[in-house]
C-alpha positions as CSV (number, residue, x, y, z in Angstrom):
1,X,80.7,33.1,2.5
2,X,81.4,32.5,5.7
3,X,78.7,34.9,7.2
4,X,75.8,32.7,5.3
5,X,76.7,29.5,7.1
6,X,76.2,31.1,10.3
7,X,73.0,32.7,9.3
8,X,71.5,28.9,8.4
9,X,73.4,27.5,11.7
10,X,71.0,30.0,14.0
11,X,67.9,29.0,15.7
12,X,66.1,31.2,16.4
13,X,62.6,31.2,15.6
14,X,62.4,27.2,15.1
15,X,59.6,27.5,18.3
16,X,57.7,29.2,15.9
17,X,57.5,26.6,13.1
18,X,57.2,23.5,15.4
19,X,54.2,25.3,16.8
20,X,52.8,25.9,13.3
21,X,52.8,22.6,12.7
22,X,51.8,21.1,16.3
23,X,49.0,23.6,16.3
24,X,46.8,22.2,13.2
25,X,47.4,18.5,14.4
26,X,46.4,19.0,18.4
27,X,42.9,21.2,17.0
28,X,42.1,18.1,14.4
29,X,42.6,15.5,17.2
30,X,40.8,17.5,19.7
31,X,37.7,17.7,16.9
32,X,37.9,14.3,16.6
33,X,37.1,13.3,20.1
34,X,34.5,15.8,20.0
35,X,33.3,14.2,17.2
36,X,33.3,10.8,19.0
37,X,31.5,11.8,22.0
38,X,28.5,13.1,19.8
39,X,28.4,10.1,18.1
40,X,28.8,8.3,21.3
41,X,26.2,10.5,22.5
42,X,23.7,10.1,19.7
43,X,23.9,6.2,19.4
44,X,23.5,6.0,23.2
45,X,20.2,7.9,22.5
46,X,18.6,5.7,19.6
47,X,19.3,2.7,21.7
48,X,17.2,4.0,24.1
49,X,14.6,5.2,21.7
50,X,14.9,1.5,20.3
51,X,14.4,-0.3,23.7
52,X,11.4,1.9,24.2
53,X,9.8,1.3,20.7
54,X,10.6,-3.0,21.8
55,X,9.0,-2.2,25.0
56,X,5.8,-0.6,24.2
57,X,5.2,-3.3,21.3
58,X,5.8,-5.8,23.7
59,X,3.5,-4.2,26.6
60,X,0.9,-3.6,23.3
61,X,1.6,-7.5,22.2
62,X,0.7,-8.5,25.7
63,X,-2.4,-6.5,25.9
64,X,-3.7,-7.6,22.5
65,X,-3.4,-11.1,23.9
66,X,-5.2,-10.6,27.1
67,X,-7.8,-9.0,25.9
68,X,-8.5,-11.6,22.7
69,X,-8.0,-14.3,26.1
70,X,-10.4,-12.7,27.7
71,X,-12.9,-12.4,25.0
72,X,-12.6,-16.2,24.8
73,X,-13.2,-16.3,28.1
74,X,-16.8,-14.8,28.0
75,X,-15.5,-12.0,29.9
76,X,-14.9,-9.3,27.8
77,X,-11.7,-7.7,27.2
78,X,-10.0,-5.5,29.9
79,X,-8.9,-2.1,29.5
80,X,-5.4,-1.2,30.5
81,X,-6.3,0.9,32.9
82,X,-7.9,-1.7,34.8
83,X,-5.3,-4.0,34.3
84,X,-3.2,-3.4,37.7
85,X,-6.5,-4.3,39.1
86,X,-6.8,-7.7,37.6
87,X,-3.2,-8.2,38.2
88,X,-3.2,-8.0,41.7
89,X,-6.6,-10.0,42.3
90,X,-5.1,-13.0,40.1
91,X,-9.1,-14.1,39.1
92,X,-9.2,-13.0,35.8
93,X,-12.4,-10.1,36.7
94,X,-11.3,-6.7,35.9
95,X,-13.6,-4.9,38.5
Protein backbone atom coordinates (compact mmCIF):
# COMPACT_ATOMS: atom_id res chain seq x y z
CA UNK A 1 0.00 0.00 0.00
CA UNK A 2 2.48 2.03 0.91
CA UNK A 3 4.56 1.80 -2.39
CA UNK A 4 1.32 3.29 -4.42
CA UNK A 5 1.22 6.48 -2.42
CA UNK A 6 4.59 7.25 -3.32
CA UNK A 7 4.13 6.34 -6.90
CA UNK A 8 1.15 9.22 -7.00
CA UNK A 9 3.41 11.61 -4.70
CA UNK A 10 6.25 11.65 -7.71
CA UNK A 11 6.57 14.36 -10.26
CA UNK A 12 8.05 13.51 -12.63
CA UNK A 13 6.77 14.21 -15.98
CA UNK A 14 4.24 17.08 -14.83
CA UNK A 15 6.60 19.46 -17.42
CA UNK A 16 5.20 17.39 -19.87
CA UNK A 17 1.44 17.84 -19.23
CA UNK A 18 1.63 21.61 -18.43
CA UNK A 19 3.21 21.92 -21.79
CA UNK A 20 0.42 19.92 -23.43
CA UNK A 21 -1.84 22.13 -22.36
CA UNK A 22 0.19 25.56 -22.59
CA UNK A 23 1.10 24.52 -26.13
CA UNK A 24 -2.65 24.53 -27.76
CA UNK A 25 -3.48 27.91 -25.93
CA UNK A 26 -0.06 30.00 -26.90
CA UNK A 27 -0.71 28.60 -31.03
CA UNK A 28 -4.58 29.78 -30.74
CA UNK A 29 -3.61 33.21 -29.28
CA UNK A 30 -0.75 33.56 -31.59
CA UNK A 31 -3.47 32.79 -34.67
CA UNK A 32 -5.54 35.24 -33.37
CA UNK A 33 -3.32 38.18 -33.62
CA UNK A 34 -2.44 37.02 -36.93
CA UNK A 35 -5.82 37.05 -37.66
CA UNK A 36 -6.17 40.59 -36.42
CA UNK A 37 -3.39 42.07 -38.32
CA UNK A 38 -5.06 40.80 -41.67
CA UNK A 39 -8.11 42.11 -40.78
CA UNK A 40 -6.39 45.19 -39.68
CA UNK A 41 -4.59 44.95 -42.91
CA UNK A 42 -7.54 44.44 -45.21
CA UNK A 43 -9.86 47.28 -43.68
CA UNK A 44 -6.91 49.63 -43.82
CA UNK A 45 -7.02 48.81 -47.62
CA UNK A 46 -10.84 49.30 -48.48
CA UNK A 47 -10.61 52.58 -46.68
CA UNK A 48 -8.21 53.54 -49.03
CA UNK A 49 -9.98 52.07 -51.97
CA UNK A 50 -13.15 54.00 -50.44
CA UNK A 51 -11.43 57.52 -50.21
CA UNK A 52 -10.30 56.94 -53.80
CA UNK A 53 -13.80 55.97 -55.21
CA UNK A 54 -15.06 59.67 -52.95
CA UNK A 55 -12.21 61.30 -54.63
CA UNK A 56 -12.54 60.64 -58.15
CA UNK A 57 -16.45 61.21 -57.95
CA UNK A 58 -15.74 64.36 -56.43
CA UNK A 59 -12.91 65.39 -59.06
CA UNK A 60 -15.69 63.88 -61.83
CA UNK A 61 -18.57 66.09 -59.83
CA UNK A 62 -16.39 69.09 -60.22
CA UNK A 63 -15.66 68.60 -63.79
CA UNK A 64 -19.27 67.89 -64.78
CA UNK A 65 -20.01 71.32 -63.26
CA UNK A 66 -17.29 73.23 -65.02
CA UNK A 67 -17.87 72.08 -68.02
CA UNK A 68 -22.06 72.55 -67.88
CA UNK A 69 -20.63 76.34 -66.37
CA UNK A 70 -18.78 76.73 -69.12
CA UNK A 71 -21.28 75.81 -71.67
CA UNK A 72 -23.49 78.48 -70.15
CA UNK A 73 -20.86 80.57 -70.59
CA UNK A 74 -20.76 80.44 -74.47
CA UNK A 75 -17.47 79.00 -74.05
CA UNK A 76 -17.66 75.50 -74.56
CA UNK A 77 -16.71 72.98 -72.08
CA UNK A 78 -13.05 72.35 -71.15
CA UNK A 79 -11.36 69.08 -71.28
CA UNK A 80 -9.51 67.96 -68.24
CA UNK A 81 -6.59 67.92 -69.73
CA UNK A 82 -6.61 71.50 -70.30
CA UNK A 83 -7.87 72.22 -67.10
CA UNK A 84 -4.39 73.02 -65.26
CA UNK A 85 -4.26 75.49 -67.93
CA UNK A 86 -7.34 77.30 -67.14
CA UNK A 87 -6.51 77.04 -63.60
CA UNK A 88 -3.51 78.79 -63.51
CA UNK A 89 -4.64 81.72 -66.03
CA UNK A 90 -7.87 82.33 -63.67
CA UNK A 91 -9.88 83.85 -67.06
CA UNK A 92 -12.07 81.18 -67.66
CA UNK A 93 -10.31 80.37 -71.60
CA UNK A 94 -8.94 76.97 -71.79
CA UNK A 95 -6.26 77.74 -74.46
Amino acid sequence: MRGRVTNLRDESGQALVVTALVVPIMVGCIALAVDMGVLYHEKRNLQIAADAAALAGAVGLSLQRLKLFSKDRGRGGIEPKRLHRWHKRGDGHGQ
